[in-house]
MINUZA-356954 format. One record per residue: residue number from 0; residue in one letter; x, y negated, z of N, C-alpha, C in turn. Coordinates in steps of 0.1 Angstrom, whole numbers, m for minus. Layout:
PT resi resn n.east n.north  n.up ca.east ca.north ca.up c.east c.north  c.up
PT  NUM    A      X       Y     Z       X        Y     Z      X       Y     Z
...
//
This chain:
PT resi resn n.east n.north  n.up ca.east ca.north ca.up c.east c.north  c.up
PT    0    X   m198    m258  m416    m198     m250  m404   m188    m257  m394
PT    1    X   m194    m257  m382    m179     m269  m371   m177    m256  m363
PT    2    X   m165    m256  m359    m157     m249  m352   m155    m255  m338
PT    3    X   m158    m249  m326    m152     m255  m313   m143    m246  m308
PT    4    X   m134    m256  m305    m122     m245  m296   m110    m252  m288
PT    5    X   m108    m249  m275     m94     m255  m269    m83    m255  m267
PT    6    X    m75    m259  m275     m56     m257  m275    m56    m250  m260
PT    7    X    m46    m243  m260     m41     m244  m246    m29    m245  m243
PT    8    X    m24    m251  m233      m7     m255  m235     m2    m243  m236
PT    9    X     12    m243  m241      19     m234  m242     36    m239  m234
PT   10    X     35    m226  m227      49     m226  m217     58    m217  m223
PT   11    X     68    m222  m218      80     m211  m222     92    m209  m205
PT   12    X     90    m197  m206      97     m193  m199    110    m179  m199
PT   13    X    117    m178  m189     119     m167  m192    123    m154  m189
PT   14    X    112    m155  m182     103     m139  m184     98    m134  m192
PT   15    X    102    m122  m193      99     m110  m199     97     m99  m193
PT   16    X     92     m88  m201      78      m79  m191     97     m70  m190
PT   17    X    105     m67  m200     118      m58  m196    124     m69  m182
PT   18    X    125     m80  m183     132      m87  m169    121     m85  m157
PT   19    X    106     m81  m157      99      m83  m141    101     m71  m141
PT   20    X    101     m58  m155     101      m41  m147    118     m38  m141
PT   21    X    125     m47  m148     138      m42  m142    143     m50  m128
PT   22    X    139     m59  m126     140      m68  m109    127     m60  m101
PT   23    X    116     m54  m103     108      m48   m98    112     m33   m91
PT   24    X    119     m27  m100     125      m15  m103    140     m19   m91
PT   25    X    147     m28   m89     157      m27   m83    148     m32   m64
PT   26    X    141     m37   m60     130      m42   m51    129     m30   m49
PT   27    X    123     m19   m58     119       m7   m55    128       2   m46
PT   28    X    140       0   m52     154       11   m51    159       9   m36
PT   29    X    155      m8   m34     164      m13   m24    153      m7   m10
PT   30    X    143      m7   m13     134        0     0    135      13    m2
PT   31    X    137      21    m8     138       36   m13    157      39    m5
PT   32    X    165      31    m6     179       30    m3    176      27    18
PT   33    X    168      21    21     167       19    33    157      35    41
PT   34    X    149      37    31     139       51    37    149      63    41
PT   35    X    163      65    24     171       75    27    180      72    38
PT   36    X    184      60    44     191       57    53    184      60    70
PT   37    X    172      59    67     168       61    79    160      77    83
PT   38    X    160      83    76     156       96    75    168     103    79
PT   39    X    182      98    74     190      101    73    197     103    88
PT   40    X    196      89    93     199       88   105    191      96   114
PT   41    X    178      98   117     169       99   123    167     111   126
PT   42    X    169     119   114     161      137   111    178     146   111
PT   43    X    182     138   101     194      147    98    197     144    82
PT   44    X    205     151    74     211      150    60    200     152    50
PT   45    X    196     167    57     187      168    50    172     165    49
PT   46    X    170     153    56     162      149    55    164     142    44
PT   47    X    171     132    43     174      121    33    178     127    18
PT   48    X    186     141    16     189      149     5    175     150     0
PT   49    X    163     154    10     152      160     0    147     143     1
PT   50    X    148     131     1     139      120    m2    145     120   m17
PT   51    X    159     121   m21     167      120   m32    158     132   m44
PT   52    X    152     137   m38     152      156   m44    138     151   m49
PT   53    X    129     147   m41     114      140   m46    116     130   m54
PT   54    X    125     124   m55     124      110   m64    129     114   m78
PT   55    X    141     126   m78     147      131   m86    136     138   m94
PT   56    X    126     146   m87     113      157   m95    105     150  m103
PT   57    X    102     135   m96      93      127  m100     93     118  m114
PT   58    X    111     113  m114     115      110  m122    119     119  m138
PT   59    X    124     127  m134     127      139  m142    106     147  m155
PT   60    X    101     145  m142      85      149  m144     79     138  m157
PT   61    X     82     124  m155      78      114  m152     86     115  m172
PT   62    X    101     121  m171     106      116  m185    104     129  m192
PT   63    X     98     138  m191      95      150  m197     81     150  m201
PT   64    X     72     145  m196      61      136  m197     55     127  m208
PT   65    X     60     115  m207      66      105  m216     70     111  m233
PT   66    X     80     119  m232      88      121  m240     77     131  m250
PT   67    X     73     142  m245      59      151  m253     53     146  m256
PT   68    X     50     133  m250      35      124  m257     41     118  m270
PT   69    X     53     109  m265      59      103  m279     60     113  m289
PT   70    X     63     126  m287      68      132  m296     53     140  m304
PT   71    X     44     136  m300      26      141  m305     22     129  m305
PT   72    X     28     115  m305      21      106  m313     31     102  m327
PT   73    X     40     109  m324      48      109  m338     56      89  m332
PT   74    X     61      92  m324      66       77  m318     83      79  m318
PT   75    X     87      71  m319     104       75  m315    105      74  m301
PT   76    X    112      86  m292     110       89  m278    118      81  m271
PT   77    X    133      74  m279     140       64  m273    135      52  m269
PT   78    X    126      43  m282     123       34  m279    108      38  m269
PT   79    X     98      49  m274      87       44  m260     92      44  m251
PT   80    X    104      52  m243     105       56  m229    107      40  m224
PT   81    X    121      31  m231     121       25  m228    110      11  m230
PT   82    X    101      11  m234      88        1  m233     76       6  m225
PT   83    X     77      20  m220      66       31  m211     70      22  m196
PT   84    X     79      20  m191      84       20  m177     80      30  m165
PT   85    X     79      45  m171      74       53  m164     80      52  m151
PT   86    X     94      51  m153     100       50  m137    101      44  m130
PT   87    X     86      36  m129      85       23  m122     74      34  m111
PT   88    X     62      40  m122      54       44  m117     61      56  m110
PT   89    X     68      62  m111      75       74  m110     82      71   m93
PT   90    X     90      58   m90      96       55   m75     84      52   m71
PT   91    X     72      42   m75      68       36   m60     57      53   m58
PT   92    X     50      65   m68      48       76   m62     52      81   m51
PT   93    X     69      80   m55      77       88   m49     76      77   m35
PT   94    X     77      63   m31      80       60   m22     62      63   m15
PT   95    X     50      63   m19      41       67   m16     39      80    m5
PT   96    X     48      89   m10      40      107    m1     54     106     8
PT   97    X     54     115    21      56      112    34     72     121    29
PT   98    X     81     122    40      95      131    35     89     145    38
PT   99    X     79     151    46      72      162    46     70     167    32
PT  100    X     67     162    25      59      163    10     67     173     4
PT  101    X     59     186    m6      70      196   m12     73     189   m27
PT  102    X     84     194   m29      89      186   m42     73     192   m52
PT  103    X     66     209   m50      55      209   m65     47     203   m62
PT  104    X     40     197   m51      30      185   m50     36     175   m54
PT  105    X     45     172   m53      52      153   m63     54     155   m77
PT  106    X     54     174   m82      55      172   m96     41     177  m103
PT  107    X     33     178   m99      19      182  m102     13     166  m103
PT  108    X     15     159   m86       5      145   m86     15     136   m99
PT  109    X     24     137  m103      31      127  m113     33     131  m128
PT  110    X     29     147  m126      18      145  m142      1     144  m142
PT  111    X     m1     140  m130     m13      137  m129    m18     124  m134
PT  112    X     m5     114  m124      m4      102  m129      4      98  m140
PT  113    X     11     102  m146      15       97  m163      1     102  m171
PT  114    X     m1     116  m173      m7      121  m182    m20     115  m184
PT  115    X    m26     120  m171     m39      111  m170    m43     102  m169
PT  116    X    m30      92  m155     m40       78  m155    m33      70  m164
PT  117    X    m22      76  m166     m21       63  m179    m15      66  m194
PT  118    X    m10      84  m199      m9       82  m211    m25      82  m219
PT  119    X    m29      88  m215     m46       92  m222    m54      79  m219
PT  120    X    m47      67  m213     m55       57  m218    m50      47  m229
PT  121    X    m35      52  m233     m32       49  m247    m13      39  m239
PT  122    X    m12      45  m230      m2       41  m227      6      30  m215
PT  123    X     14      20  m213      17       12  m208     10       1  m207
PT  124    X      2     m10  m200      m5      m23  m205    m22     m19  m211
PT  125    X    m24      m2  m204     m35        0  m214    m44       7  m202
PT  126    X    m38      11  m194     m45       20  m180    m55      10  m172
PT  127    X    m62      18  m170     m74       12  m157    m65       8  m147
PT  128    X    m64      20  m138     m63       28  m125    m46      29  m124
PT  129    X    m38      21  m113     m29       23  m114    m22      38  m110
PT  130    X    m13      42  m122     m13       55  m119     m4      62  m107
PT  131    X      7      56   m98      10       61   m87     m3      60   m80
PT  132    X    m12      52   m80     m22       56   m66    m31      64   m71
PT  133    X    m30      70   m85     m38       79   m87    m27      93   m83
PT  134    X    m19      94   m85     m10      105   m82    m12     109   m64
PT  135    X    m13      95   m54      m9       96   m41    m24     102   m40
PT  136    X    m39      99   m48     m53      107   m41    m49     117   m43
PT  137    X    m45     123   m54     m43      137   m61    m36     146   m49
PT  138    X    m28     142   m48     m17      147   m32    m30     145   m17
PT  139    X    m38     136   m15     m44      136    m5    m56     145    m4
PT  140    X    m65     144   m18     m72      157   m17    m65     172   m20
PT  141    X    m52     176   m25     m54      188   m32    m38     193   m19
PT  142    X    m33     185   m18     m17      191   m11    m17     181     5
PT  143    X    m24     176    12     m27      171    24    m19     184    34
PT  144    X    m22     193    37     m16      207    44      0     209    40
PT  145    X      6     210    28      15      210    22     24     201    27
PT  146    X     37     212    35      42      204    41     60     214    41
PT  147    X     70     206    40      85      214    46     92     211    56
PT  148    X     84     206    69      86      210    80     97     200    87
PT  149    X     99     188    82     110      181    84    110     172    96
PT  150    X     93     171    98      88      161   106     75     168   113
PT  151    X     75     170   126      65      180   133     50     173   138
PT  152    X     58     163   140      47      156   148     37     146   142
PT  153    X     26     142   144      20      134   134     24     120   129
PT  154    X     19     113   119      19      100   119     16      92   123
PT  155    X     18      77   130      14       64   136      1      64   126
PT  156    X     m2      62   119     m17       62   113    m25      71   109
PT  157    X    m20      83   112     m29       96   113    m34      94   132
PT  158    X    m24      93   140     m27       91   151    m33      83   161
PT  159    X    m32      66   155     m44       57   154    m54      56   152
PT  160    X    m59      65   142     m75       68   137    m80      74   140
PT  161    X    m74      85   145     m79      100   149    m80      98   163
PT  162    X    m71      92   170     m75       95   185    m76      84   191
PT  163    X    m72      74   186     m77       57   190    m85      48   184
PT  164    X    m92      54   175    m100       48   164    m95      35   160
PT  165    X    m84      33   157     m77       19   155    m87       5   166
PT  166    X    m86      10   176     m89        1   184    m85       6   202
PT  167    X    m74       9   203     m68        7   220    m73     m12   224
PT  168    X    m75      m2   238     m85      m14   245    m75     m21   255
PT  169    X    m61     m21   255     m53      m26   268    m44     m22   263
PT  170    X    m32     m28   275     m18      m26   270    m16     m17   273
PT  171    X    m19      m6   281     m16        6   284    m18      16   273
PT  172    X    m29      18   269     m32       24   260    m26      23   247
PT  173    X    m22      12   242     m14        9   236      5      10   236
PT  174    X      4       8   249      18       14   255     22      30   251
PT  175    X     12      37   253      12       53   249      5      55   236
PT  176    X      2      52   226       1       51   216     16      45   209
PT  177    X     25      38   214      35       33   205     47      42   211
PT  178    X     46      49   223      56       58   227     55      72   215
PT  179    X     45      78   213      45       86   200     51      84   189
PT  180    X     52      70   186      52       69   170     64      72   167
PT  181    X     76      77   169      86       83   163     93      93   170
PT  182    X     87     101   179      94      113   188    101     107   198
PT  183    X    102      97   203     113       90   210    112      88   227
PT  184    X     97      89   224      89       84   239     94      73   243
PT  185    X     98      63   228     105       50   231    101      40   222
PT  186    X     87      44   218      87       32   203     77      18   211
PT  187    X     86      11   203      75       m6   209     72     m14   196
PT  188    X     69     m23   193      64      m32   182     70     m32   174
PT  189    X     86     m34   180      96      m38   171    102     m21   161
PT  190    X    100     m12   165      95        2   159     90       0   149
PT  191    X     78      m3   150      68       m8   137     71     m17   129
PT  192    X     77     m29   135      77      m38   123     93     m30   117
PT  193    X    102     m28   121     110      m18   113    110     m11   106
PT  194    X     93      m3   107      95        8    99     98      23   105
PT  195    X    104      20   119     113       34   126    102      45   126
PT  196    X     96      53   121      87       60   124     84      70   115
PT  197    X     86      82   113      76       92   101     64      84    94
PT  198    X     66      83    81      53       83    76     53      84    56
PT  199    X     44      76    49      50       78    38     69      67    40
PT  200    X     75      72    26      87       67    25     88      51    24
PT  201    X     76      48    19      73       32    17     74      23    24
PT  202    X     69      31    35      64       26    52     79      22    61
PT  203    X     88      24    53      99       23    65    110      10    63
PT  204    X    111       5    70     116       m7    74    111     m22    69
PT  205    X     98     m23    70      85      m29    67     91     m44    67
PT  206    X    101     m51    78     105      m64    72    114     m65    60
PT  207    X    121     m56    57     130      m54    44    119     m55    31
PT  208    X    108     m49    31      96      m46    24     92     m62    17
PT  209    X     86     m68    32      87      m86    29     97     m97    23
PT  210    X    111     m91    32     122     m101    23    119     m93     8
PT  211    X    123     m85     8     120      m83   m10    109     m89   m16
PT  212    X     99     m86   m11      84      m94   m15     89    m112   m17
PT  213    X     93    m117    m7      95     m132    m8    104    m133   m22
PT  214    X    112    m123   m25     128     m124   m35    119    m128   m50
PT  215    X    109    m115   m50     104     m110   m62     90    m122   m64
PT  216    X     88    m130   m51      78     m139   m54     84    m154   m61
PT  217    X     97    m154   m55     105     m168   m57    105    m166   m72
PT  218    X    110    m157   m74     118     m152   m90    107    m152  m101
PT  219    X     96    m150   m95      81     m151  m101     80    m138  m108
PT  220    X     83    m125  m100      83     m117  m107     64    m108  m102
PT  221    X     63    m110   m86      50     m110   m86     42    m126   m81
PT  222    X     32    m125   m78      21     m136   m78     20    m136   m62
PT  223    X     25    m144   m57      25     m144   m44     11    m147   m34
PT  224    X      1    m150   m44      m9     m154   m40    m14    m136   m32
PT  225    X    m12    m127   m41     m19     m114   m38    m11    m110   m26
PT  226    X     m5    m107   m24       6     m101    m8     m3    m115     6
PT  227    X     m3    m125    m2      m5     m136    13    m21    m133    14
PT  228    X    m28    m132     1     m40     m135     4    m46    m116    11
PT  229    X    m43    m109     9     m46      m95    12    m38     m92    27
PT  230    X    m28     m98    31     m22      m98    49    m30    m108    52
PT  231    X    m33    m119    50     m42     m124    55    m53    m122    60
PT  232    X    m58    m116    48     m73     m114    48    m76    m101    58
PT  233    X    m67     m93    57     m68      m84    68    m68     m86    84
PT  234    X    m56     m97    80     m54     m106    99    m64    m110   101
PT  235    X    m76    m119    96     m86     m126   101    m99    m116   101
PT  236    X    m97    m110    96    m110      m97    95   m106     m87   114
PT  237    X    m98     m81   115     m93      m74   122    m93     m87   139
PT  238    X    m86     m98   132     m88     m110   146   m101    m110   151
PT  239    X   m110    m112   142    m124     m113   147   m131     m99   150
PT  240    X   m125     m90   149    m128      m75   154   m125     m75   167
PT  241    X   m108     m77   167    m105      m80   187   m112     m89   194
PT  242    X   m117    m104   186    m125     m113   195   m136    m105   202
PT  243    X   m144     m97   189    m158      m93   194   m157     m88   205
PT  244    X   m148     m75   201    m146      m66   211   m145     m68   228
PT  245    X   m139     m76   227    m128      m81   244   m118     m73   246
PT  246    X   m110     m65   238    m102      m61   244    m93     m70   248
PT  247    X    m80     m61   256     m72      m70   265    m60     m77   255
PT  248    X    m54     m88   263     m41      m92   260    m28     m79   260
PT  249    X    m19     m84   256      m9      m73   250      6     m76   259
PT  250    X     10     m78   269      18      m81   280     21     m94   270
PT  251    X      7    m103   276       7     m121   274      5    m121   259
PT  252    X      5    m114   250       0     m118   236    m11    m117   235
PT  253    X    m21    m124   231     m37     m127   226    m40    m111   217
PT  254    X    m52    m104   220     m55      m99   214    m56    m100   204
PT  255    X    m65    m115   195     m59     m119   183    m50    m119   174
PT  256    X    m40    m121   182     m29     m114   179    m22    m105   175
PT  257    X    m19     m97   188     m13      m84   182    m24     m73   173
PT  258    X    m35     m69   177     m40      m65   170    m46     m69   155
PT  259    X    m45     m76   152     m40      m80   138    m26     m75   128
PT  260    X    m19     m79   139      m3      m70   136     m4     m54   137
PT  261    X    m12     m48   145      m7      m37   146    m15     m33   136
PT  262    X    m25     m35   126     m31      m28   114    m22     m37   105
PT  263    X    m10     m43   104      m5      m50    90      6     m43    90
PT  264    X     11     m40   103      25      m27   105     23     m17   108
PT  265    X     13      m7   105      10       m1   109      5      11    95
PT  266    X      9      17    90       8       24    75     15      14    63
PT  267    X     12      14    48      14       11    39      7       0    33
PT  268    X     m1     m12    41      m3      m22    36      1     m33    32
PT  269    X     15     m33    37      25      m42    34     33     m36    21
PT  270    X     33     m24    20      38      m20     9     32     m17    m3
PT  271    X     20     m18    m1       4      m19   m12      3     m31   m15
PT  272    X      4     m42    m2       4      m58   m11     19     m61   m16
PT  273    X     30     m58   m18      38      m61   m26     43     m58   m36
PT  274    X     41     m43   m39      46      m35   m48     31     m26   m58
PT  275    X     19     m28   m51      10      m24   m57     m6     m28   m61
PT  276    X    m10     m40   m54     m15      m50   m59    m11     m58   m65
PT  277    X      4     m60   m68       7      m72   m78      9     m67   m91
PT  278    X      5     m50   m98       7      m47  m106      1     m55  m113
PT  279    X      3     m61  m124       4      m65  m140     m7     m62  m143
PT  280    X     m9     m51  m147     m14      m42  m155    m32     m42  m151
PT  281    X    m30     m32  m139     m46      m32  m133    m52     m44  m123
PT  282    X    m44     m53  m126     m48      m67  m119    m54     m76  m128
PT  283    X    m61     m85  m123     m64      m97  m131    m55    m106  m132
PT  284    X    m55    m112  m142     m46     m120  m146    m46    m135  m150
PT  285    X    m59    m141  m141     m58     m152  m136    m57    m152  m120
PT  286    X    m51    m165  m120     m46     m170  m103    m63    m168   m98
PT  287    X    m73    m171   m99     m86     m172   m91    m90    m155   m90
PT  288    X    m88    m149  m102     m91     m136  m100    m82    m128   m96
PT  289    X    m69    m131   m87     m61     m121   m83    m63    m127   m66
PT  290    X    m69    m137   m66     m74     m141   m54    m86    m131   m46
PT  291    X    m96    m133   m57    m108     m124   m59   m103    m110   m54
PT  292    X    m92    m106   m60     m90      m88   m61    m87     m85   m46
PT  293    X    m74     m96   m44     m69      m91   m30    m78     m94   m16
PT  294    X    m87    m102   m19     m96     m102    m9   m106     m92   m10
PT  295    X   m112     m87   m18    m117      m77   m17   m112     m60   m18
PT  296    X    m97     m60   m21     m91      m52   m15    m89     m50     0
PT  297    X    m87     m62     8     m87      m65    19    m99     m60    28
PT  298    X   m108     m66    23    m120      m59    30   m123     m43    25
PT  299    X   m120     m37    19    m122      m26    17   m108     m20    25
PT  300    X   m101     m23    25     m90      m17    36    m97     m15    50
PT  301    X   m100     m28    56    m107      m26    70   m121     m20    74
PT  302    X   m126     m18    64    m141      m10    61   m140       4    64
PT  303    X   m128       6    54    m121       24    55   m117      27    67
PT  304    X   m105      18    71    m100       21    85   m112      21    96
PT  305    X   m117      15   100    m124       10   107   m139      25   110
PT  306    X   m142      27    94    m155       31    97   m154      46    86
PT  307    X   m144      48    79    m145       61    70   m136      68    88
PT  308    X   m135      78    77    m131       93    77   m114      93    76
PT  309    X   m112      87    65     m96       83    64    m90      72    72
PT  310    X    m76      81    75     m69       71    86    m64      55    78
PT  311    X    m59      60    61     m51       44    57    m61      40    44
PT  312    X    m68      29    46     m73       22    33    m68      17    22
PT  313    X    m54      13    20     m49        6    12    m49      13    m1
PT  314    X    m49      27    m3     m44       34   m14    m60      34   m24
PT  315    X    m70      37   m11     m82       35   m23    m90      21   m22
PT  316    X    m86      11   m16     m89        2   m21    m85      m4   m34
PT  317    X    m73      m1   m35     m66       m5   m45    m71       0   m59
PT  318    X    m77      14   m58     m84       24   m68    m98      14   m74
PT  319    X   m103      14   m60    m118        8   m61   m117      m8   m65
PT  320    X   m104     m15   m61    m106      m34   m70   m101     m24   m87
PT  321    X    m91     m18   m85     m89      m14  m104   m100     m13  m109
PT  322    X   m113     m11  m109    m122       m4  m116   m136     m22  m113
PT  323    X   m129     m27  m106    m139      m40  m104   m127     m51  m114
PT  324    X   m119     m46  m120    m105      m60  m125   m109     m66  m138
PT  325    X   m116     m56  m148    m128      m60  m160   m140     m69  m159
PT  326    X   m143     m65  m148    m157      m75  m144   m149     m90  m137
PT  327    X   m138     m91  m131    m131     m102  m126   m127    m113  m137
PT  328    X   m122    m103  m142    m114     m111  m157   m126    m117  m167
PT  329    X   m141    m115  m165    m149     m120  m175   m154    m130  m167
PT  330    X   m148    m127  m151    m159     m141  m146   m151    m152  m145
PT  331    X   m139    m149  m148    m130     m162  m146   m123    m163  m158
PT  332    X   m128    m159  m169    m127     m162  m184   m133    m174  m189
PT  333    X   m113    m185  m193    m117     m195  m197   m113    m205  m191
PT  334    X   m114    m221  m192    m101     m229  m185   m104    m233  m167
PT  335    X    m89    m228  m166     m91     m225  m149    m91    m236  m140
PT  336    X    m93    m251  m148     m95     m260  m140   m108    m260  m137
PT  337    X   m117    m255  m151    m134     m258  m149   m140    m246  m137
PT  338    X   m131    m236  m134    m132     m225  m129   m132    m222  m115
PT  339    X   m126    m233  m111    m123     m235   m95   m133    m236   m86
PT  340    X   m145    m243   m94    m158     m242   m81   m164    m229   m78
PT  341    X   m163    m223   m91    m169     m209   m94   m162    m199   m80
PT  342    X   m148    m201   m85    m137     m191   m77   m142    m192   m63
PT  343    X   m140    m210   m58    m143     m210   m44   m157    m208   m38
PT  344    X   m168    m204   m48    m182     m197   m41   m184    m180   m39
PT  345    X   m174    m178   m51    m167     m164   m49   m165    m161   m40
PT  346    X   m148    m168   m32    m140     m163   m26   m154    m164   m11
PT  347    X   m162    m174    m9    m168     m179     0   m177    m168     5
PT  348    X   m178    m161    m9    m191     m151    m5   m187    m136     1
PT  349    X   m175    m134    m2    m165     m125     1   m163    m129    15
PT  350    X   m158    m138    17    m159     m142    33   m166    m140    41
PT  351    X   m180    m141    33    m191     m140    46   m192    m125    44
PT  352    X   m188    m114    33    m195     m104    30   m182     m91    44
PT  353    X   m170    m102    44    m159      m93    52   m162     m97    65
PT  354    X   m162    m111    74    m172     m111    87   m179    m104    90
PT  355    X   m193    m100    79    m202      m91    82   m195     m75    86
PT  356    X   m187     m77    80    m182      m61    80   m173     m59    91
PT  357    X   m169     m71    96    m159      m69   109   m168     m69   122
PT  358    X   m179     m80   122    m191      m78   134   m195     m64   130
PT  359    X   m197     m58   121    m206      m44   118   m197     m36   127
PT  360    X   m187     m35   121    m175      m27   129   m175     m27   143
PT  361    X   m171     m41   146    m171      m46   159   m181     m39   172
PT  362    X   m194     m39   168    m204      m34   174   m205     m15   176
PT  363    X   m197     m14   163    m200        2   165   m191      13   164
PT  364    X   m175      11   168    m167       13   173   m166      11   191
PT  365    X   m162      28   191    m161       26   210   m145      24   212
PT  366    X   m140      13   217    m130       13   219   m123      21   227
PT  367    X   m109      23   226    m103       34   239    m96      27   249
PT  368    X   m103      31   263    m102       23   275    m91      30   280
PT  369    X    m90      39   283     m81       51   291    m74      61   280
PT  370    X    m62      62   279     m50       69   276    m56      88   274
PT  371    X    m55      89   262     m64      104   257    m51     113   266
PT  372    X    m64     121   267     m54      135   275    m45     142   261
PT  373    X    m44     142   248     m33      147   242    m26     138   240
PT  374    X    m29     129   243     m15      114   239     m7     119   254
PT  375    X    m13     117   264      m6      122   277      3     134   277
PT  376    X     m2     147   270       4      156   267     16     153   262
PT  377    X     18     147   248      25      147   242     35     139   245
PT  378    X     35     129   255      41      116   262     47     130   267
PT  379    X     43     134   280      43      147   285     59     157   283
PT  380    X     54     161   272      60      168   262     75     162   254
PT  381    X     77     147   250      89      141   248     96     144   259
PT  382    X     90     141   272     102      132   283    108     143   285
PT  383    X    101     157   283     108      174   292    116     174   280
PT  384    X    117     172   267     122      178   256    132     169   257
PT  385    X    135     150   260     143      144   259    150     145   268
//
């Protein structure tokens, strides 16, 4: 009987899965340490006390959790907790739901997500569905209304969708769309890429978000291909949205341009490609198929935005590549030099399949020409109150 089979080199490094959850875990803390800072500043004390108070429920939820299961698999509770990394899933939850959020919706959605999305699939390294974005649906269908009053006014991406259909046609329009986004009747671009604004905790100070992302890419703790290839993919889908369209220049910026930017700073996509596509776990785990994932997360982000019902795509895109990461991993199973042509008819077809979806869009979206009478109001409404 002959046997065929291919060595395959062997690297040594030194990484370890305790060294990427604990540099991961500090990445986490350091955008979690910027959210209480700016809540803090912005709302009051206690705004930033209850960001502390959610992370505290979550965490606490999160090791009480853990600990019953070990102790009904007959496990020692010391060592799982420490090989579980619940409190990985446990912050980026917590950095997921908005500072409105009541602490029993963060402790309901985070035995939602330990229990279900990932001890009952047998643990850590064993789940589908990553389980904070199962925790954040859980909160979007069941506790959406649920709210402690901290922040009155809507969200920059509840407010985009709903009353601009993510597409302002001019700088005007746009001009009063960015005066909303933080009570201020003073927000401008540089707002957004900051972060200055209500929304989830994740969402706030969106270049800090990136430097961390570059830290954790150098360090090789995630795969930098997924963050570039998923902002990317969104810019060039969204670019060819403004081409179609005609809307206007942005005081001298190309529509191309800014509008591209303002769906990449604009919600939690920046914080979905760095901290939640590059999970481990429910990702594939070759370079070609993490290529694959984040592009077609990508297009399913602008699909949502663009043409659902929900104002932010990232959270169930992310749901919907988890459940496509088994079928990725069998198609790029095997040596990834022979693999490359495959990958690139892949990625190719994905290409033409996200164009189609930006012309689809493009054509059937009415853009907003004129400045909505409640954005007016509410413009309105700052300047008497300021």
């Amino acid at each position: 009987m002959k046997f065929t089979f291919h060595v395959s080199p062997s690297i040594k490094n030194n990484l370890s899965t305790q060294r990427i959850m604990k540099e991961l875990t500090l990445g986490l803390l350091v955008v979690f340490a910027a959210s209480v800072i700016y809540y803090g500043k912005s709302i009051g004390a206690d705004a930033a006390l209850h960001c502390i108070l959610l992370l505290a429920c979550s965490l606490i939820t999160t090791l009480v959790c853990e600990s019953i299961f070990a102790k009904i698999m007959k496990k020692d509770v010391k060592t799982f907790l420490k090989n579980s990394f619940g409190w990985v899933s446990a912050i980026i939850l917590t950095l997921m739901v908005p500072v409105n959020m009541s602490c029993y919706a963060v402790i309901v959605a985070t035995v939602f997500a330990i229990v279900i999305a990932k001890l009952l699939f047998g643990g850590f390294g064993q789940n589908i569905f990553n389980p904070a974005a199962v925790g954040r649906a859980l909160i979007l269908q069941a506790f959406t209304g649920v709210s402690v009053g901290l922040v009155t006014y809507a969200t920059p991406t509840t407010t985009i969708a709903s009353t601009y259909h993510w597409l302002p046609a001019n700088a005007s329009v746009l001009d009063a769309f960015l005066k909303t986004i933080n009570g201020t009747n003073k927000g401008t671009f540089l707002d957004l890429a900051l972060g200055n604004y209500p929304g989830s905790l994740g969402e706030t100070f969106t270049i800090l978000i990136l430097i961390v992302g570059v830290v954790l890419a150098i360090r090789q703790i995630i795969d930098w291909r997924v963050p570039v290839v998923y902002l990317g993919t969104i810019f060039v889908l969204t670019a060819v949205v403004a081409a179609i369209t005609g809307i206007d220049s942005y005081h001298g910026i190309p529509a191309v341009i800014w509008y591209p930017l303002l769906h990449i700073l604009t919600g939690g996509v920046v914080f979905g490609a760095v901290f939640m596509l590059t999970d481990p776990v429910t990702s594939p785990t070759s370079a070609s198929g993490r290529v694959v994932f984040a592009m077609g997360a990508a297009i399913i982000t602008v699909l949502i935005r663009l043409k659902a019902n929900l104002p932010e795509g990232c959270l169930y895109s992310i749901l919907l590549m988890n459940m496509f990461t088994p079928w990725i991993e069998s198609c790029f199973d095997g040596k990834q030099l022979e693999l490359v042509k495959k990958s690139r008819i892949v990625c190719a077809c994905l290409a033409l399949i996200g164009l189609a979806i930006s012309f689809y869009a493009a054509s059937s979206i009415q853009k907003v020409e004129d400045v909505p009478a409640t954005t007016a109001a509410v413009v309105e409404t700052m300047e008497v109150t300021l």
